[in-house]
N, CA, C and O atoms as a printed pandas DataFrame, in Angstrom:
     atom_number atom_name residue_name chain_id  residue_number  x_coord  y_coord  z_coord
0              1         N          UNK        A               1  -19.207  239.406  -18.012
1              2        CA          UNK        A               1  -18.436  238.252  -18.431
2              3         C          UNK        A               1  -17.608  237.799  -17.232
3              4         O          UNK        A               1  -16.693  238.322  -16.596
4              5         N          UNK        A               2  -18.330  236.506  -17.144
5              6        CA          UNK        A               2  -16.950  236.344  -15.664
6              7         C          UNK        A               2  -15.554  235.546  -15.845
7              8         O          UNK        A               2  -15.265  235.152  -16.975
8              9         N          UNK        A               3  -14.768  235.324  -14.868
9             10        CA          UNK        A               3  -13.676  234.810  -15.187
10            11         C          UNK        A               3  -14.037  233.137  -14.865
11            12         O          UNK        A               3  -14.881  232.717  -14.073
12            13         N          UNK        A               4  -13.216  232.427  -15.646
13            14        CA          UNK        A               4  -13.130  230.940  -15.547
14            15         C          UNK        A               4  -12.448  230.482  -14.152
15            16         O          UNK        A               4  -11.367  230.712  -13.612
16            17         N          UNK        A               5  -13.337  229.898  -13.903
17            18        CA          UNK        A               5  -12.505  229.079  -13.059
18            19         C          UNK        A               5  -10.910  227.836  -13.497
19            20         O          UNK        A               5  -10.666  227.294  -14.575
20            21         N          UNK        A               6  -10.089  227.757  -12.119
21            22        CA          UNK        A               6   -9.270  226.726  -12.359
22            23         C          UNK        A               6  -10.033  225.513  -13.243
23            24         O          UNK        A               6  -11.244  225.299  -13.308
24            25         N          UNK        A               7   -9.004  224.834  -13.860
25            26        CA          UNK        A               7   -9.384  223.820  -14.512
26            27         C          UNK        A               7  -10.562  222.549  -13.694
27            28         O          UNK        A               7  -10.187  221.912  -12.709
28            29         N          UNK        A               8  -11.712  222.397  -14.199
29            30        CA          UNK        A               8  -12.160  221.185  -13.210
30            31         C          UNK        A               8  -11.831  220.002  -12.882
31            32         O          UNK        A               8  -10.746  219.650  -13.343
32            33         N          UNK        A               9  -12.466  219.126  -12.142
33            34        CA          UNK        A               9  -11.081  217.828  -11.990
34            35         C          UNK        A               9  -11.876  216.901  -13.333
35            36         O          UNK        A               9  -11.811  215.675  -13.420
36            37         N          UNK        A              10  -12.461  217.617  -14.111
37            38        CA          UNK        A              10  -12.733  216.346  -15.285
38            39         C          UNK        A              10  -11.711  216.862  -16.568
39            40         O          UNK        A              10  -11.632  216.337  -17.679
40            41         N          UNK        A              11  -10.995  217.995  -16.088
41            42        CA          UNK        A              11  -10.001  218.918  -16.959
42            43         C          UNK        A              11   -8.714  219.221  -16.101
43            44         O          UNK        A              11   -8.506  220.434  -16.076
44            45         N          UNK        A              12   -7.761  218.471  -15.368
45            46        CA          UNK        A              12   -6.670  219.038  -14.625
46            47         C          UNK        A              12   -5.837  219.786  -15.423
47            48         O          UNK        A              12   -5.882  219.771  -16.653
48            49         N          UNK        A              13   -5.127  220.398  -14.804
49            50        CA          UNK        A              13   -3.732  220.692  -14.917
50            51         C          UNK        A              13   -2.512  219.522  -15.547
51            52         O          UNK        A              13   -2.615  218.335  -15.237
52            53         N          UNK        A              14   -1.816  219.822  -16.100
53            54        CA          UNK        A              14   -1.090  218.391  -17.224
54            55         C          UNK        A              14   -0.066  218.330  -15.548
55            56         O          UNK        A              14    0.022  219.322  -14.824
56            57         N          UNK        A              15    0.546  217.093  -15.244
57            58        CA          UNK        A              15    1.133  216.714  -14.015
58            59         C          UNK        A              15    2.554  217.359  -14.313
59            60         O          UNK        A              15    3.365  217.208  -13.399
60            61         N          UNK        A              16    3.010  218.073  -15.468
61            62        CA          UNK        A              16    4.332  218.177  -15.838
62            63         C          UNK        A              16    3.728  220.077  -15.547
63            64         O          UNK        A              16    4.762  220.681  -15.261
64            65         N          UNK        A              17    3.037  220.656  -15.539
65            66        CA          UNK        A              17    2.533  222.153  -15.553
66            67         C          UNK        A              17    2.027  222.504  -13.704
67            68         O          UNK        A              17    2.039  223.543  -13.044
68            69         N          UNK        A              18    1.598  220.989  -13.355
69            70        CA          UNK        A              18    1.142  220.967  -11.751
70            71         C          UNK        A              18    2.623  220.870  -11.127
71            72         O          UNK        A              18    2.845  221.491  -10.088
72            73         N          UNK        A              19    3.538  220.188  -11.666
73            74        CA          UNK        A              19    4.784  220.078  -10.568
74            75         C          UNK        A              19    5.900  221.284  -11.094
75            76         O          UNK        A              19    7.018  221.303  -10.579
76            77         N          UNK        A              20    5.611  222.057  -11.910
77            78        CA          UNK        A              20    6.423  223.412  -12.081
78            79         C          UNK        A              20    5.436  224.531  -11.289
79            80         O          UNK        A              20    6.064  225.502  -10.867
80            81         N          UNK        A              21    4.150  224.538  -11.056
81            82        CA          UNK        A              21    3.579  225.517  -10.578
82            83         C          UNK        A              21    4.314  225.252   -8.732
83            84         O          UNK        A              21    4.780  226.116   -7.989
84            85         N          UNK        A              22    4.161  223.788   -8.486
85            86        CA          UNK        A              22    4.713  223.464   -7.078
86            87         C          UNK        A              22    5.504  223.860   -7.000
87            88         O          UNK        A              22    5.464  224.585   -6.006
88            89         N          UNK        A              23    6.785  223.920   -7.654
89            90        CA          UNK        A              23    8.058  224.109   -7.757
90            91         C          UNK        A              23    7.946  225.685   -6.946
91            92         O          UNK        A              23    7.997  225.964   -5.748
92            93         N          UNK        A              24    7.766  226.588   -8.227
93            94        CA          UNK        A              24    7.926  227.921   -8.055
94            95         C          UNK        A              24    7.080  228.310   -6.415
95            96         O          UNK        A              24    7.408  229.077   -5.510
96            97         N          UNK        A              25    6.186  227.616   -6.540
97            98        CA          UNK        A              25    5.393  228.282   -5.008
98            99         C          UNK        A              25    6.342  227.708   -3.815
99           100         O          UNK        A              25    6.602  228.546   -2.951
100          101         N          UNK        A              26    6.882  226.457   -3.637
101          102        CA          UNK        A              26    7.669  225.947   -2.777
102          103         C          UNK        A              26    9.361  227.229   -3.061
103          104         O          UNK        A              26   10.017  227.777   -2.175
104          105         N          UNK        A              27    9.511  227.289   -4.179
105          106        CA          UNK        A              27   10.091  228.771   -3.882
106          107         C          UNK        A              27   10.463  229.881   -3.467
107          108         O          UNK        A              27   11.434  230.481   -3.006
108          109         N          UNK        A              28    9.007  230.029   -3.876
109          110        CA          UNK        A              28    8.353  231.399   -3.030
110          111         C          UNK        A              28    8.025  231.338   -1.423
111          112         O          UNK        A              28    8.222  232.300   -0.681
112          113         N          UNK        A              29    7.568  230.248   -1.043
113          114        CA          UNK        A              29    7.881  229.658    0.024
114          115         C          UNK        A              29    8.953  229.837    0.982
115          116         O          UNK        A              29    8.934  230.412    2.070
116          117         N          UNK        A              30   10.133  229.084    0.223
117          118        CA          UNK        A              30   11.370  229.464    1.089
118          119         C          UNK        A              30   11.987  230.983    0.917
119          120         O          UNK        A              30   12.945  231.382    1.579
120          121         N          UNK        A              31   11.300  231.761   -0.063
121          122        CA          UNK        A              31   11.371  233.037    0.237
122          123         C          UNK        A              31   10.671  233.971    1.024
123          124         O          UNK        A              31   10.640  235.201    1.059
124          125         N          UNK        A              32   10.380  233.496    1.351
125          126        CA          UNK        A              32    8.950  233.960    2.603
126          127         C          UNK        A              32    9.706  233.753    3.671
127          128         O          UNK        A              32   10.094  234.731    4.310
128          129         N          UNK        A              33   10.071  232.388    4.083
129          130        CA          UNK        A              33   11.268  232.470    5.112
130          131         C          UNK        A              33   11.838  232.879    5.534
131          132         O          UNK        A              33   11.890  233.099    6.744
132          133         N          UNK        A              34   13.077  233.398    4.080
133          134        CA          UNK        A              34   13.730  234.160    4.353
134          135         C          UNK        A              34   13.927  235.254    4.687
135          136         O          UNK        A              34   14.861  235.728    5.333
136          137         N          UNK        A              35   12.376  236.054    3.929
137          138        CA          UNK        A              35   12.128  237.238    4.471
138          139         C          UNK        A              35   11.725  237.636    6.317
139          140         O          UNK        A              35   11.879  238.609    7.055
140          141         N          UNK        A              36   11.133  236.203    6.446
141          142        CA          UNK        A              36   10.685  236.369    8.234
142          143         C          UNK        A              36   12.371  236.227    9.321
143          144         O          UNK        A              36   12.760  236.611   10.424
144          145         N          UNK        A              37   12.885  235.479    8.213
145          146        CA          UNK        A              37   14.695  235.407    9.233
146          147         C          UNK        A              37   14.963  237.148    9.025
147          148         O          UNK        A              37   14.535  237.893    9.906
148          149         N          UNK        A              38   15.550  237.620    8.051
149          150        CA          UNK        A              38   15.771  239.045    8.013
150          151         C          UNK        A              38   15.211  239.902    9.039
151          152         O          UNK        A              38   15.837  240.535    9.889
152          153         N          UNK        A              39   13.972  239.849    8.863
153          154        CA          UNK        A              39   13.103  241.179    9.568
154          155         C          UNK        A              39   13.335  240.652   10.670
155          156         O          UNK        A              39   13.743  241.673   11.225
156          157         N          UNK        A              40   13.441  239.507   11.812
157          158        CA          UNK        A              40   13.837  238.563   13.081
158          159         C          UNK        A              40   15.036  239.055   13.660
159          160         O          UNK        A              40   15.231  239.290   14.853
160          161         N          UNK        A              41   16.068  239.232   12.410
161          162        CA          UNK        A              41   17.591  239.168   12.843
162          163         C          UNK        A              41   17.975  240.841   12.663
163          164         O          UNK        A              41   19.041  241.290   13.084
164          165         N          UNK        A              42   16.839  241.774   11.904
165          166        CA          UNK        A              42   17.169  243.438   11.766
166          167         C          UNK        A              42   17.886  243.594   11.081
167          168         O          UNK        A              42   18.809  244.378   11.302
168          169         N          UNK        A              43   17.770  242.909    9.949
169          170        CA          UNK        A              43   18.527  242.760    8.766
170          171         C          UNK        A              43   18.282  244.636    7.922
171          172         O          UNK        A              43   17.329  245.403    8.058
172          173         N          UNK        A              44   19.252  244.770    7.306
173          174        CA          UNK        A              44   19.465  246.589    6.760
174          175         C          UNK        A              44   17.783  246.446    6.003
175          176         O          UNK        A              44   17.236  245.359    5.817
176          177         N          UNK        A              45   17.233  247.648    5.683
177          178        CA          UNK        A              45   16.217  247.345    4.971
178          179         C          UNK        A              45   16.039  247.295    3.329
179          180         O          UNK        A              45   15.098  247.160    2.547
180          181         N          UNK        A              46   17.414  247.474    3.247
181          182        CA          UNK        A              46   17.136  247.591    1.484
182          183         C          UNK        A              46   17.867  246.291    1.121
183          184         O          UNK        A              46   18.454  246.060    0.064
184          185         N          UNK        A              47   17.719  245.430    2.250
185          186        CA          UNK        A              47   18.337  243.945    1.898
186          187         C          UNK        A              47   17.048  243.141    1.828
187          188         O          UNK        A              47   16.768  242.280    0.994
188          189         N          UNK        A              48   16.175  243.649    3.038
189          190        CA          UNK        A              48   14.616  243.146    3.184
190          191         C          UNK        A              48   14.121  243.441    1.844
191          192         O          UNK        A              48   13.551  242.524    1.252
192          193         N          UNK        A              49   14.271  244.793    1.159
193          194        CA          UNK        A              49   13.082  245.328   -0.232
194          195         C          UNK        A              49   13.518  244.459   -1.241
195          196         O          UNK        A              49   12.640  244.092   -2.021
196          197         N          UNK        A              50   14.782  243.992   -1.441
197          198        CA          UNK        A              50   15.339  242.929   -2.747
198          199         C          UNK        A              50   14.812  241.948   -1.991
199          200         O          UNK        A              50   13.679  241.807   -2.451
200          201         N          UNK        A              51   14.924  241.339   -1.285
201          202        CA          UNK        A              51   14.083  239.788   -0.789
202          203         C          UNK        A              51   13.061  239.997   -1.019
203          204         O          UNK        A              51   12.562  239.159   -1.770
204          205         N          UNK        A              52   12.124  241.152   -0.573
205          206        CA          UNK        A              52   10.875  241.138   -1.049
206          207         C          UNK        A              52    9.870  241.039   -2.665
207          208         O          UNK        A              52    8.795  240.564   -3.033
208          209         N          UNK        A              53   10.993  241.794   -3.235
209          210        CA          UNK        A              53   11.016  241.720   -4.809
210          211         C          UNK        A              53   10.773  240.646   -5.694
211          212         O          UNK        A              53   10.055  240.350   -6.649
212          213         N          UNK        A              54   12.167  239.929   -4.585
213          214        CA          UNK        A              54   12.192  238.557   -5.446
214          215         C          UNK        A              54   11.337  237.772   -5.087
215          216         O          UNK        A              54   11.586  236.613   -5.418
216          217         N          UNK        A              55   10.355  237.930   -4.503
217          218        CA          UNK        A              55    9.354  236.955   -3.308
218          219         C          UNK        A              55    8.390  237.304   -4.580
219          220         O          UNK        A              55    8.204  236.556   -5.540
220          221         N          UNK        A              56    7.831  238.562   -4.392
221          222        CA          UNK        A              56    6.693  238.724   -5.484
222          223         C          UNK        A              56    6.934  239.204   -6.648
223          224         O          UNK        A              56    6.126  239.982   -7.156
224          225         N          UNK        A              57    8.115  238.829   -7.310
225          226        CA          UNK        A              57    8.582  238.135   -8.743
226          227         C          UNK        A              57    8.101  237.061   -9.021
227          228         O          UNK        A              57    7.424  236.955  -10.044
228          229         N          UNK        A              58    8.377  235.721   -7.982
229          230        CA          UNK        A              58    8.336  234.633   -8.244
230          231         C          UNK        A              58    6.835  234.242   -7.893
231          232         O          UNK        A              58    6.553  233.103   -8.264
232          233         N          UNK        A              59    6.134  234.714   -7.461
233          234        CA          UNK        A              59    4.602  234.784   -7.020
234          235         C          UNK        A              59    3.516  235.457   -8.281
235          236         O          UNK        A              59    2.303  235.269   -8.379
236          237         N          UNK        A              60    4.394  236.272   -9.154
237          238        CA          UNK        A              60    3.611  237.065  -10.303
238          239         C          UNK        A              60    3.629  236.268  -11.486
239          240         O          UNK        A              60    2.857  236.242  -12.444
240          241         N          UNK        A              61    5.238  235.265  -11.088
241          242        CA          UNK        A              61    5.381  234.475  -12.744
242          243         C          UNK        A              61    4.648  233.478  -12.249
243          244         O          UNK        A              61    4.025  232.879  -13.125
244          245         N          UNK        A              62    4.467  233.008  -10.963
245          246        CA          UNK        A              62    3.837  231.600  -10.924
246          247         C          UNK        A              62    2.201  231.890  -11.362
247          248         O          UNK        A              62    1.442  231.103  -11.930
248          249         N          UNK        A              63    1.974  233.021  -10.990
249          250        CA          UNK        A              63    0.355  233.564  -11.072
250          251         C          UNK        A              63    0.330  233.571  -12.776
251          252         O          UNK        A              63   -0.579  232.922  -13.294
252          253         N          UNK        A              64    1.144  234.172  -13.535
253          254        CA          UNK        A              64    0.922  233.949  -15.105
254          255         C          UNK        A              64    0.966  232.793  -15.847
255          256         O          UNK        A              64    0.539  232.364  -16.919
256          257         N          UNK        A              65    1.794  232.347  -14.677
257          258        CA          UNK        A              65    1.944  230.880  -15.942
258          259         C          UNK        A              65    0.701  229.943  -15.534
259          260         O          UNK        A              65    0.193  229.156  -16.332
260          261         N          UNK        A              66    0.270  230.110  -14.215
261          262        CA          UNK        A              66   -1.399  229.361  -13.963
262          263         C          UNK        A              66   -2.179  229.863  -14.810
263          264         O          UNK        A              66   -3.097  229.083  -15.065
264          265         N          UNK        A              67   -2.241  230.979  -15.459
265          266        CA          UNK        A              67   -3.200  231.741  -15.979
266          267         C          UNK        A              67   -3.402  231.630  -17.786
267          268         O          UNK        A              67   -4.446  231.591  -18.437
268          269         N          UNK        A              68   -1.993  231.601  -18.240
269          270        CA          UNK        A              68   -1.521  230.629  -19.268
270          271         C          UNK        A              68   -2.135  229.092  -19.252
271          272         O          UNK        A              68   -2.416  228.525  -20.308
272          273         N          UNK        A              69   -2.253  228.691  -18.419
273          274        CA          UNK        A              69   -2.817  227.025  -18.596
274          275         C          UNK        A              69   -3.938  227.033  -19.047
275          276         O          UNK        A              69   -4.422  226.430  -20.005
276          277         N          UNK        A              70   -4.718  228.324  -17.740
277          278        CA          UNK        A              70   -5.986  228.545  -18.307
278          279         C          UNK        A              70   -6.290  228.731  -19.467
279          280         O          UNK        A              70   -7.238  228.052  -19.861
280          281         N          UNK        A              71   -5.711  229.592  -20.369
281          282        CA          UNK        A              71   -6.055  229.673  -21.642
282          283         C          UNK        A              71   -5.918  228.869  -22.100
283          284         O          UNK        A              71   -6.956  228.272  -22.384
284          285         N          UNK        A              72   -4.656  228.247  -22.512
285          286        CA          UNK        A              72   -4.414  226.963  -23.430
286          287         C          UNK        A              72   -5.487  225.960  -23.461
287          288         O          UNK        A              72   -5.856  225.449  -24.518
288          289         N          UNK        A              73   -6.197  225.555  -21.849
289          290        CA          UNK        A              73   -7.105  224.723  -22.059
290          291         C          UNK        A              73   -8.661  225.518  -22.592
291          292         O          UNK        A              73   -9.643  224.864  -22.944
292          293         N          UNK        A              74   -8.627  226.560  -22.567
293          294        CA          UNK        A              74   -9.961  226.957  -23.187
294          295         C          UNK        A              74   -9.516  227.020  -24.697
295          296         O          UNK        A              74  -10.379  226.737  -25.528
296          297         N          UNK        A              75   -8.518  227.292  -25.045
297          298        CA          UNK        A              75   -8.418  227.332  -26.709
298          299         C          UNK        A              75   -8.307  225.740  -26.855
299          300         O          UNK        A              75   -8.806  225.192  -27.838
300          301         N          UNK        A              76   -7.793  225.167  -26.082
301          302        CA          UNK        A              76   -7.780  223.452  -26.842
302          303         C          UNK        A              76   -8.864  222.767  -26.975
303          304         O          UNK        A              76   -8.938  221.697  -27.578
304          305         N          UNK        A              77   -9.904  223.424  -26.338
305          306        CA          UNK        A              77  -11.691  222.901  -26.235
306          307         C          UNK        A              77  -11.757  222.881  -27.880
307          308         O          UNK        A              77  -11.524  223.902  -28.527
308          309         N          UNK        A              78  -12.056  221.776  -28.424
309          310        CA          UNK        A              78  -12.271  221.389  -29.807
310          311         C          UNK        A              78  -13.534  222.199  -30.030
311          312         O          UNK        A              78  -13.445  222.649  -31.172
312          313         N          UNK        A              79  -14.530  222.544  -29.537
313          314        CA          UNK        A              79  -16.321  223.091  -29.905
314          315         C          UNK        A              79  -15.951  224.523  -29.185
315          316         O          UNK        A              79  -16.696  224.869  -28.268
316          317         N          UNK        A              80  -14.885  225.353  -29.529
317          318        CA          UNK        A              80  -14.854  226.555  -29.255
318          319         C          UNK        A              80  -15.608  227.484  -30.294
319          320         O          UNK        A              80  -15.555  226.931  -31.392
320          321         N          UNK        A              81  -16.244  228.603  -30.357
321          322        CA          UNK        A              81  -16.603  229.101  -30.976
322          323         C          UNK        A              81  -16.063  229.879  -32.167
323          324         O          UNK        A              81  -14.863  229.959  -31.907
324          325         N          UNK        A              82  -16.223  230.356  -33.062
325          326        CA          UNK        A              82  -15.436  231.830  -33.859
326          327         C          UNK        A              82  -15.599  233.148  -32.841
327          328         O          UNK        A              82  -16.586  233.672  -32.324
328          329         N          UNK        A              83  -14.259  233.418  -32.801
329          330        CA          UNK        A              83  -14.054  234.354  -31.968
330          331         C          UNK        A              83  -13.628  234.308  -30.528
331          332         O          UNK        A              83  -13.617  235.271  -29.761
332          333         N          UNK        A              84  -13.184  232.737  -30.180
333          334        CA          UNK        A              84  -13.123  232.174  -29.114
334          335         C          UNK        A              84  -11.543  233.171  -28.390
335          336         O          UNK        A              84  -11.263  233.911  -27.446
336          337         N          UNK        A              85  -10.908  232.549  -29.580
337          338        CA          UNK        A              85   -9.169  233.084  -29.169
338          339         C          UNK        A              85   -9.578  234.506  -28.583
339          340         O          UNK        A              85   -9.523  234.556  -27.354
340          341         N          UNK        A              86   -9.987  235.702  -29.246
341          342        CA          UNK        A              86  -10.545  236.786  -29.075
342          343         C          UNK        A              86  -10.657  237.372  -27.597
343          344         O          UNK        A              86  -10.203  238.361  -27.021
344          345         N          UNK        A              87  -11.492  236.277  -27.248
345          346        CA          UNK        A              87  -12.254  236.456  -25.907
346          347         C          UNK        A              87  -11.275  235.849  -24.731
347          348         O          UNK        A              87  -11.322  236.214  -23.556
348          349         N          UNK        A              88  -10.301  234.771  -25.307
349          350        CA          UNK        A              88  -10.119  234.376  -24.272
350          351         C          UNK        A              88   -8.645  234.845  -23.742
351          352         O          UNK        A              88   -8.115  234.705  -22.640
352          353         N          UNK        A              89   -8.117  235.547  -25.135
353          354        CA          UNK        A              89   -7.102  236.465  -25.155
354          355         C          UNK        A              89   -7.613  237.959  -23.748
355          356         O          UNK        A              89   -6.885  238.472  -22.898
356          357         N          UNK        A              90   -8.863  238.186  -24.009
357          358        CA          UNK        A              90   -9.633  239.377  -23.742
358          359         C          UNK        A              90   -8.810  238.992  -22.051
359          360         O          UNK        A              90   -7.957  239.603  -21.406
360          361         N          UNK        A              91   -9.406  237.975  -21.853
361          362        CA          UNK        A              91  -10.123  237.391  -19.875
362          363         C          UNK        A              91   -8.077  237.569  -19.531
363          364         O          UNK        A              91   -7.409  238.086  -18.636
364          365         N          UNK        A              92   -7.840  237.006  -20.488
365          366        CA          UNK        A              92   -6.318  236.633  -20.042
366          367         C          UNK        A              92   -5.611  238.138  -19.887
367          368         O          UNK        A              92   -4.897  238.278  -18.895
368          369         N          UNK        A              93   -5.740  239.141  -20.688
369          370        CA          UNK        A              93   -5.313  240.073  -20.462
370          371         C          UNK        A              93   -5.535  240.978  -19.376
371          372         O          UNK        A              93   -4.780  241.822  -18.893
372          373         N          UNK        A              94   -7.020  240.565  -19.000
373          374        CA          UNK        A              94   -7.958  241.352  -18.219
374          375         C          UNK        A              94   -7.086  241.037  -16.682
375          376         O          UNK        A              94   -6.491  241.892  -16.027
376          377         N          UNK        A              95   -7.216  239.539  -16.340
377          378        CA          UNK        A              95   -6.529  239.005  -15.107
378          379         C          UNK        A              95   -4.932  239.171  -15.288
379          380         O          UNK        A              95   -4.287  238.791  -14.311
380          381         N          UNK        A              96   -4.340  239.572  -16.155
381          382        CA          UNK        A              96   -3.108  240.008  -15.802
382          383         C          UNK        A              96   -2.804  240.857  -15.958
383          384         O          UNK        A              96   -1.587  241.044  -15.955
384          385         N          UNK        A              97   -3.883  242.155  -16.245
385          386        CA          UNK        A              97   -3.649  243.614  -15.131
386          387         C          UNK        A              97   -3.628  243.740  -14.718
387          388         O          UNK        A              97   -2.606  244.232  -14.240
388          389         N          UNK        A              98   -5.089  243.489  -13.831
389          390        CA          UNK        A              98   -5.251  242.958  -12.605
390          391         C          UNK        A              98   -3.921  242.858  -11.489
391          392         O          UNK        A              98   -3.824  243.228  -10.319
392          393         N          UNK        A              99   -3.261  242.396  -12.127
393          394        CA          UNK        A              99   -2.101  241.403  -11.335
394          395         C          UNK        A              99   -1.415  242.834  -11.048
395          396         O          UNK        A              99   -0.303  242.545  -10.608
396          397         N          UNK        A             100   -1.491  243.692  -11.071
397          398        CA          UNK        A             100   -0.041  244.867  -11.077
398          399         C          UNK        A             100   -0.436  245.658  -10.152
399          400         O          UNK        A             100    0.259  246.620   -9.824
């Protein structure tokens, strides 16, 4: 059983779910930064491991909540099958073990 791909472009992402996923990655982003100023400037290291934390905090929720879309749009497919939720509960759980 393989995993779904991102939504296709005849199925996007809703523009209000695309500019919160931006959000959080432009985030994560400037936490990335911050982590390259620290390690630059010899910052203590258990100041670096909480920056780092929070870096791939905000990289794990952005990864679930993409992954969440995914589902929603496979359960909103009107010609889903019996047993659809099931399965797609299955994939969703599967890719966010994965994640750990």
């Amino acid at each position: 059983m393989g995993e779904p791909a991102c939504p296709t472009p005849a199925d996007p992402l809703s523009t209000k779910r695309k500019a919160e996923l931006v959000h959080r990655l432009r985030r994560a982003e400037g936490q990335v930064r911050g982590l390259q100023r620290l390690l630059a400037d010899g910052a203590d290291c258990t100041k670096i491991a909480q920056q780092l934390l929070a870096t791939r905090h905000a990289l794990d929720s952005t990864y679930v909540r993409l992954n969440l879309s995914v589902a929603e749009q496979e359960l909103s497919q009107g010609n889903a099958p019996t047993g659809a939720v099931g399965e797609v509960l299955d994939r969703l759980q599967h890719r966010l073990g994965r994640s750990r």
